[in-house]
GUDREN-806711 format. One record per atom (N, C-alpha, C): residue number from 1; residue in three letters; atom name; x, y, z. Coordinates in Angstrom, 3 decimals. Each point is the difference from the previous one (the first is absolute). Layout:
N
<NUM,"ALA","CA",<X,Y,Z>>
...
% end
This chain:
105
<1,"UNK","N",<9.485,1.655,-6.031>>
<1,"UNK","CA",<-1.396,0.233,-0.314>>
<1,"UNK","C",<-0.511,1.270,0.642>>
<2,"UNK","N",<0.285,-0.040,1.520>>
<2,"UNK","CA",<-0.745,1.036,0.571>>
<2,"UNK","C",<0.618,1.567,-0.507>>
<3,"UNK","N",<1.627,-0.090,-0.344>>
<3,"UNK","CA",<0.609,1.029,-0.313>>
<3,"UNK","C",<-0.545,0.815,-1.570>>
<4,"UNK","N",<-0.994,-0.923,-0.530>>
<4,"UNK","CA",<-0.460,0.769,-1.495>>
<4,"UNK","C",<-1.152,0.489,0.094>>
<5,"UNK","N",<-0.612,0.135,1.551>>
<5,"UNK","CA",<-1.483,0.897,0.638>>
<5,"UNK","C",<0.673,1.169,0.294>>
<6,"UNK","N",<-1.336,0.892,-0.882>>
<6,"UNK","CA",<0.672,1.628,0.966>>
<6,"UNK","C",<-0.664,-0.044,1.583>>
<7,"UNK","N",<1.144,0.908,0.332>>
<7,"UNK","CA",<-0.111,0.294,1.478>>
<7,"UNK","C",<-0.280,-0.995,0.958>>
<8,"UNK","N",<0.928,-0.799,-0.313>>
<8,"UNK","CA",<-0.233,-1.291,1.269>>
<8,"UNK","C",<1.310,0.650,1.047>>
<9,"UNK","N",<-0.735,-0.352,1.384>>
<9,"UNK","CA",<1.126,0.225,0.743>>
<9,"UNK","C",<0.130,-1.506,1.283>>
<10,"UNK","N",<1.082,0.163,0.164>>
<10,"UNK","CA",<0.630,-1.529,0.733>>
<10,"UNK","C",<-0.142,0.334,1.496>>
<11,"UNK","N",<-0.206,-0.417,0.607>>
<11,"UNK","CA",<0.644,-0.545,1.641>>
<11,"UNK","C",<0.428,-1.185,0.325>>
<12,"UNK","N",<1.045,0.124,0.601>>
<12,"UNK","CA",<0.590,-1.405,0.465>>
<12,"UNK","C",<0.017,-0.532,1.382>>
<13,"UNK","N",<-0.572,-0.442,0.408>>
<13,"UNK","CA",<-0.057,-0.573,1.594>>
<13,"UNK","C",<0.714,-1.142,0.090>>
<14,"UNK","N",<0.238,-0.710,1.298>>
<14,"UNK","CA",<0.614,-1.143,0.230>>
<14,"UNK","C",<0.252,-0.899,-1.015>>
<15,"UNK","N",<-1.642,-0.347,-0.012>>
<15,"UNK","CA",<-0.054,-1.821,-0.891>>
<15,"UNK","C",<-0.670,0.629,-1.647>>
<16,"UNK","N",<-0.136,0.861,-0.405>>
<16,"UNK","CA",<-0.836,0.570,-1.217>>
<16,"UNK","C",<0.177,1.399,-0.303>>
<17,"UNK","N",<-0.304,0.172,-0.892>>
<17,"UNK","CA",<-0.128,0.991,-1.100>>
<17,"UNK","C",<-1.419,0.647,-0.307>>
<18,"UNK","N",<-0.403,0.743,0.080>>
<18,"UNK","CA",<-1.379,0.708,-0.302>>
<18,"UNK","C",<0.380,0.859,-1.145>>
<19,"UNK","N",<-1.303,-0.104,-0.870>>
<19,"UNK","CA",<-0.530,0.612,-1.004>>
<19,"UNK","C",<-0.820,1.000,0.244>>
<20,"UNK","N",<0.481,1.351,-0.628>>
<20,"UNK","CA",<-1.315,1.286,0.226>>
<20,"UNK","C",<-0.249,0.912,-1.480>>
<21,"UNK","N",<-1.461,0.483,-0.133>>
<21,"UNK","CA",<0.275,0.831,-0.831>>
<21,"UNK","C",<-0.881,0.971,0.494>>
<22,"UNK","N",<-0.310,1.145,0.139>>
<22,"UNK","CA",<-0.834,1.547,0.410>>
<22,"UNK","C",<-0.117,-0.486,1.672>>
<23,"UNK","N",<1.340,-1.025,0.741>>
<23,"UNK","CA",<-0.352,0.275,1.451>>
<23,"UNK","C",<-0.548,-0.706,0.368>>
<24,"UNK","N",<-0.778,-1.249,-0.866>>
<24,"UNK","CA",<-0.649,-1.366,0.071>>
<24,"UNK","C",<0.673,-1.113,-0.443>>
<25,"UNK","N",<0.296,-1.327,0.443>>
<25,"UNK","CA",<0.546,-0.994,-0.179>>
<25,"UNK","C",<-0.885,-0.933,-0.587>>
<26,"UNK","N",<1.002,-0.786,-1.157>>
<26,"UNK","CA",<-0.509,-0.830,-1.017>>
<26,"UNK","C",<0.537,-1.167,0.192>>
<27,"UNK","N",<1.064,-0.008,0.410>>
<27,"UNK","CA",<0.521,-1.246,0.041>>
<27,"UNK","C",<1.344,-0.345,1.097>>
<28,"UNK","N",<0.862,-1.354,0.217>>
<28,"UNK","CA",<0.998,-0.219,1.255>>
<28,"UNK","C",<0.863,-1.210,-0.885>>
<29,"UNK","N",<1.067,0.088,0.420>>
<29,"UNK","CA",<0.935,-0.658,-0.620>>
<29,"UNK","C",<0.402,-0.828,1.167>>
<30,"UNK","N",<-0.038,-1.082,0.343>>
<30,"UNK","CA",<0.986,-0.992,0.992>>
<30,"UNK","C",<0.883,-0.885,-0.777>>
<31,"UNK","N",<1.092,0.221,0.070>>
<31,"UNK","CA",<1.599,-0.347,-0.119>>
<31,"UNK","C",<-0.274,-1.620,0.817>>
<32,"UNK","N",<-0.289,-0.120,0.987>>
<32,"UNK","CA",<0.951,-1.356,0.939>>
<32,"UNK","C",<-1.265,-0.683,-0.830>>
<33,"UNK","N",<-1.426,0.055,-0.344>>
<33,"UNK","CA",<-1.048,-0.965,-0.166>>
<33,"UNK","C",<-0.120,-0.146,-1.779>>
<34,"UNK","N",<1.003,0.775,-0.747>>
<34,"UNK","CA",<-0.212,0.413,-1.092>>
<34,"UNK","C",<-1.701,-0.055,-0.850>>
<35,"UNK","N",<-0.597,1.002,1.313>>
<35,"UNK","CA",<-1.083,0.078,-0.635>>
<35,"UNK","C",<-0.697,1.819,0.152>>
<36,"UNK","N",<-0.666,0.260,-0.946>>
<36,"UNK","CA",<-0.327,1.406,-0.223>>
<36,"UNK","C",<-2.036,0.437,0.593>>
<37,"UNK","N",<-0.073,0.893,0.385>>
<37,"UNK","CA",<-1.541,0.131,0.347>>
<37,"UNK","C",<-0.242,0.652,-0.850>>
<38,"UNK","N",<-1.393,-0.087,-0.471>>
<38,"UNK","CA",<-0.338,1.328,-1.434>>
<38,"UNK","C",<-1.588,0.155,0.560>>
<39,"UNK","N",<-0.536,1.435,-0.232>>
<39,"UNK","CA",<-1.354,0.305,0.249>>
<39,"UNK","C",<-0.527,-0.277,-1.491>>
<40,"UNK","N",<-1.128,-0.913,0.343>>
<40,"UNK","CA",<-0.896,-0.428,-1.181>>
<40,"UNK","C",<-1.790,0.513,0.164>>
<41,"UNK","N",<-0.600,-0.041,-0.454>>
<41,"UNK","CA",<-1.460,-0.243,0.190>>
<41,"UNK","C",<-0.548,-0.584,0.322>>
<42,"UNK","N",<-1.007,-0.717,0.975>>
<42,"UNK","CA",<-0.586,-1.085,0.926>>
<42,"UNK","C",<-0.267,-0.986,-0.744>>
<43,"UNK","N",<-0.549,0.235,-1.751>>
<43,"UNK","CA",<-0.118,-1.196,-0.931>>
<43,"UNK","C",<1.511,-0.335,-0.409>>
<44,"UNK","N",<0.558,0.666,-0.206>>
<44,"UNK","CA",<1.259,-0.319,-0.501>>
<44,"UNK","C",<0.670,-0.922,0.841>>
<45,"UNK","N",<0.644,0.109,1.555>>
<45,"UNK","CA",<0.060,0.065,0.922>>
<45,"UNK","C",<-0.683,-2.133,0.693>>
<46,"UNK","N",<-1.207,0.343,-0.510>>
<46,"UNK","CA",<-0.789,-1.476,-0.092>>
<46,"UNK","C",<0.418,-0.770,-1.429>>
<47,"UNK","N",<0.269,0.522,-1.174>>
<47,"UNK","CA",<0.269,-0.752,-0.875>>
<47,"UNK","C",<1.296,-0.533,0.229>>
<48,"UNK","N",<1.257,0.965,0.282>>
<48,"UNK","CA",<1.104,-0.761,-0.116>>
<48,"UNK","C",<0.111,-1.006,0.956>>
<49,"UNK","N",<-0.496,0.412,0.955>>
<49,"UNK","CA",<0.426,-1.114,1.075>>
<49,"UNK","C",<-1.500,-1.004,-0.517>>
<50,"UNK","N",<-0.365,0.041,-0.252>>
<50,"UNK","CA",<-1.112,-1.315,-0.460>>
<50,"UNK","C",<0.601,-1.227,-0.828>>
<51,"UNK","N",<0.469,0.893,-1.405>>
<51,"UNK","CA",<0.747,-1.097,-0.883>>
<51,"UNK","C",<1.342,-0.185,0.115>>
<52,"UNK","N",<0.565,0.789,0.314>>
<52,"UNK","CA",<1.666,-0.378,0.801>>
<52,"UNK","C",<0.528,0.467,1.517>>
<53,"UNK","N",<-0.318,-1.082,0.718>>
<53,"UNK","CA",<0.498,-0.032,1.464>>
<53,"UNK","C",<0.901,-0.244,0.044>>
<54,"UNK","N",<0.692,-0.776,-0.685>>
<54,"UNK","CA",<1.841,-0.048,-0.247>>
<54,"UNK","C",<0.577,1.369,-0.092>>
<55,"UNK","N",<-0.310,0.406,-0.754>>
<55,"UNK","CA",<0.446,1.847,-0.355>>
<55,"UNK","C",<-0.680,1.152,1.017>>
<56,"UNK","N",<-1.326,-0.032,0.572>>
<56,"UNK","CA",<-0.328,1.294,0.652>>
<56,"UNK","C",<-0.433,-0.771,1.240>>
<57,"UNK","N",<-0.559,1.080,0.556>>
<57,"UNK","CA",<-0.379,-0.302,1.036>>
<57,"UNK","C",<-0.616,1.377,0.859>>
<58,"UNK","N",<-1.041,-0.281,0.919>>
<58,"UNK","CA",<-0.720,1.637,0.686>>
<58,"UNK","C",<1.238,0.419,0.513>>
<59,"UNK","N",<-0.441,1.161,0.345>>
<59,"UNK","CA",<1.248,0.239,1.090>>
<59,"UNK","C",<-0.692,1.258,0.983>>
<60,"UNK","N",<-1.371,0.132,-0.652>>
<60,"UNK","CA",<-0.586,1.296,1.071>>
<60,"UNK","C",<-1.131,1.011,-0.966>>
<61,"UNK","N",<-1.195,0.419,0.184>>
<61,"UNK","CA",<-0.772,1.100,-0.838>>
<61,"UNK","C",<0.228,0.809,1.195>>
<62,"UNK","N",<-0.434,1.012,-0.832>>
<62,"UNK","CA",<-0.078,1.138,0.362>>
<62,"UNK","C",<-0.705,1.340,-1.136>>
<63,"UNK","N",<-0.546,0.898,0.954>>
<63,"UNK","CA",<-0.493,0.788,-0.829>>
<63,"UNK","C",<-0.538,0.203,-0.957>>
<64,"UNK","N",<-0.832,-1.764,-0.065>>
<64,"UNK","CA",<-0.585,-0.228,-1.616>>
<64,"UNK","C",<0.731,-0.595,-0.856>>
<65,"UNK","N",<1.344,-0.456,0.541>>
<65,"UNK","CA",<1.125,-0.542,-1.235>>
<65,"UNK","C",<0.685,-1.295,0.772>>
<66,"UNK","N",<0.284,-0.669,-0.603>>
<66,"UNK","CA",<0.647,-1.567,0.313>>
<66,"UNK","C",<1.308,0.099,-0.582>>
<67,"UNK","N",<1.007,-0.653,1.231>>
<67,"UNK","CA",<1.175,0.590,-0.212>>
<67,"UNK","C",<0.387,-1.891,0.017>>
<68,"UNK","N",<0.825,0.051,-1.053>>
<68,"UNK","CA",<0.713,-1.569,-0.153>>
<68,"UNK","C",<1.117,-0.078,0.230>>
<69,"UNK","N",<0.800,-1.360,0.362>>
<69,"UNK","CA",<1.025,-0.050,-0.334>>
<69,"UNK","C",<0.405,-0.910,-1.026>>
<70,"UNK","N",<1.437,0.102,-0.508>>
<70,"UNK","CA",<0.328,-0.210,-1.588>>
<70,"UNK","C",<1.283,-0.850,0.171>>
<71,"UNK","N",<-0.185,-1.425,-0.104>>
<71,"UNK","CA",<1.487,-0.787,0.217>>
<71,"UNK","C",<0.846,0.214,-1.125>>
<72,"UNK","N",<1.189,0.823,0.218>>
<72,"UNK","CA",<0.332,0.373,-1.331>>
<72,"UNK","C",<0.882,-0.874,-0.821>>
<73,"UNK","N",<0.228,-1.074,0.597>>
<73,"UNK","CA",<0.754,-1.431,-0.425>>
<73,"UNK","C",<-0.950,-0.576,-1.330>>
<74,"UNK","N",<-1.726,0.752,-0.023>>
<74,"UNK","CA",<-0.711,-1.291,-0.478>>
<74,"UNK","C",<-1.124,1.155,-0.657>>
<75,"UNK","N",<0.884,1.126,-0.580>>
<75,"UNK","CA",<-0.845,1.046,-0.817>>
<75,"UNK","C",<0.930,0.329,-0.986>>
<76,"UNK","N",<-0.383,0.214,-1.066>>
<76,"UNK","CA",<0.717,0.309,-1.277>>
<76,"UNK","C",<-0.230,1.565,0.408>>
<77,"UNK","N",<1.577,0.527,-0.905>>
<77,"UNK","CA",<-0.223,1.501,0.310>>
<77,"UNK","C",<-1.335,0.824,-0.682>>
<78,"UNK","N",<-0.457,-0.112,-1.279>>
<78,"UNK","CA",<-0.838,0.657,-0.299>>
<78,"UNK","C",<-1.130,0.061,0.537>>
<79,"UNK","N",<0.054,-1.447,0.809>>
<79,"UNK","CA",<-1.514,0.169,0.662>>
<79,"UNK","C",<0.270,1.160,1.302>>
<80,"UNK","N",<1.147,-0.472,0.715>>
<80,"UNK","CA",<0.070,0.722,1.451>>
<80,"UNK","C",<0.011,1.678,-1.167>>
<81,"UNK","N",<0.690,0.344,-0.842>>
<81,"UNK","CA",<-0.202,1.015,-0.105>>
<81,"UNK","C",<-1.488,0.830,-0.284>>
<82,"UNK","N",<-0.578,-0.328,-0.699>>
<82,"UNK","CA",<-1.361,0.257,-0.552>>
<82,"UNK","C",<-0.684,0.303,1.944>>
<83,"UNK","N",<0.340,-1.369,0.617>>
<83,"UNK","CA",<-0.756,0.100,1.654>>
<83,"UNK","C",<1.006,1.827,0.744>>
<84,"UNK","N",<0.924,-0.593,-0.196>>
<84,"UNK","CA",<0.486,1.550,0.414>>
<84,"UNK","C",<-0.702,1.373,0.043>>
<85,"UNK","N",<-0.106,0.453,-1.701>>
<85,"UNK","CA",<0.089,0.397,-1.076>>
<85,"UNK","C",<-1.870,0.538,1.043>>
<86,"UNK","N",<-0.818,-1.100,-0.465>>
<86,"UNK","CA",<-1.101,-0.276,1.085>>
<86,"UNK","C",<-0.069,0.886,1.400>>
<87,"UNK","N",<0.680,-0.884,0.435>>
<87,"UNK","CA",<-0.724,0.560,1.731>>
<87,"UNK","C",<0.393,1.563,0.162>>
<88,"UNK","N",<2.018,0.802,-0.962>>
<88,"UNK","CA",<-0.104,0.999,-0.124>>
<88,"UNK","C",<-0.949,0.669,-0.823>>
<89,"UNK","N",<-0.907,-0.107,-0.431>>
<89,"UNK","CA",<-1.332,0.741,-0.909>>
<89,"UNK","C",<-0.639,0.022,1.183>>
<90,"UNK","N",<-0.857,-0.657,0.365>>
<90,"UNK","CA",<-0.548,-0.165,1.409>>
<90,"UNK","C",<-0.144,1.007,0.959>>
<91,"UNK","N",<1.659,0.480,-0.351>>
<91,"UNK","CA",<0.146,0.836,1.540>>
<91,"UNK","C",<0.482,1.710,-0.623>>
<92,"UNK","N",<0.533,-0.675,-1.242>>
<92,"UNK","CA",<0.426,1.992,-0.562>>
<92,"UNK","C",<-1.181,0.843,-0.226>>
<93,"UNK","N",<0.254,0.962,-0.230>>
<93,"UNK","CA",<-1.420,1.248,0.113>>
<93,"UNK","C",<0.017,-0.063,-1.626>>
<94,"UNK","N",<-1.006,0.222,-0.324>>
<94,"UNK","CA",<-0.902,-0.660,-1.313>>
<94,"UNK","C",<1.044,0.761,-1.031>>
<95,"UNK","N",<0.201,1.517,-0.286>>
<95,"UNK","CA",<0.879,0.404,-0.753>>
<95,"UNK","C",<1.475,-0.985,-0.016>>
<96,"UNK","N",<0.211,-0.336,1.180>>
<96,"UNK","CA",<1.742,-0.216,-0.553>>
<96,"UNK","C",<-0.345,-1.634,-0.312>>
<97,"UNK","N",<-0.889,-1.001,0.205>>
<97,"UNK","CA",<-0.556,-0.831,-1.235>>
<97,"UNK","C",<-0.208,0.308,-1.385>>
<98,"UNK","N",<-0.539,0.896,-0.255>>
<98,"UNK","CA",<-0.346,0.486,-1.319>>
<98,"UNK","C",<1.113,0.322,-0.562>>
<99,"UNK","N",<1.109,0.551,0.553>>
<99,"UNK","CA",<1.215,0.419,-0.821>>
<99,"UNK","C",<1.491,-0.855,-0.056>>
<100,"UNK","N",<-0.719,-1.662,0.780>>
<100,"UNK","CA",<1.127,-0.698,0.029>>
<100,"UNK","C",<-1.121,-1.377,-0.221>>
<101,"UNK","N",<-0.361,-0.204,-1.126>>
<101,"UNK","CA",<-0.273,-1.505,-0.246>>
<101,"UNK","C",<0.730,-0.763,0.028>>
<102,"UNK","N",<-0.214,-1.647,-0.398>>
<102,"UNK","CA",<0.680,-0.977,0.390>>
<102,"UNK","C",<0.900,-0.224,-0.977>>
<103,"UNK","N",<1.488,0.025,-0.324>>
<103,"UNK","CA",<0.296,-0.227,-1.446>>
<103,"UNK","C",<0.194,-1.410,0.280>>
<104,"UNK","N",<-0.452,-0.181,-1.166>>
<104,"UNK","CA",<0.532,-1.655,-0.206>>
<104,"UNK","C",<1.446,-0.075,-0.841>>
<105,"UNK","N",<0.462,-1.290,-0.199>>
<105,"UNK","CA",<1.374,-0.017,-0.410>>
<105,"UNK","C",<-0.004,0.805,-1.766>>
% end
């Protein structure tokens, strides 16, 4: 998923994986918890975790944005992708949104 965003770049630390695009981070990958963090919007952010607490959960705001986490055992891919897809819009600089919409299948 994350590999079909332009200009994402990776870091890998100990326990996770970070997501970046223009030098700002969108998202974290944890391997041992198989679960992913994604930057959402504070409504967004309140909705998912409102109607599915099985699937999300807070995990921290910041900067005006609510960052979730995503049990990925108990998300269909299109959704986690679209959330991806999401929190990287969020964080890319408005042109390289504009020149990479979301394709759908």
């Amino acid at each position: 998923m994350v590999d079909k965003l332009a200009e994402v770049t990776r870091a890998q630390a100990r326990d996770y994986t970070s997501f970046s695009v223009g030098g700002k981070r969108f998202g974290y990958y944890w391997p041992r918890t198989k679960t992913v963090g994604l930057k959402q919007t504070l409504s967004e952010q309140l909705a998912l975790v409102s109607e599915r607490p099985d699937v999300f959960e807070v995990q921290f705001t910041a900067g005006g944005f609510g960052w979730v986490v995503v049990y990925l055992q108990r998300i269909d891919a299109d959704e986690l992708t679209e959330l991806v897809y999401e929190a990287w819009r969020l964080t890319a600089p408005e042109q390289l949104v504009e020149a990479n919409p979301l394709r759908r299948r």
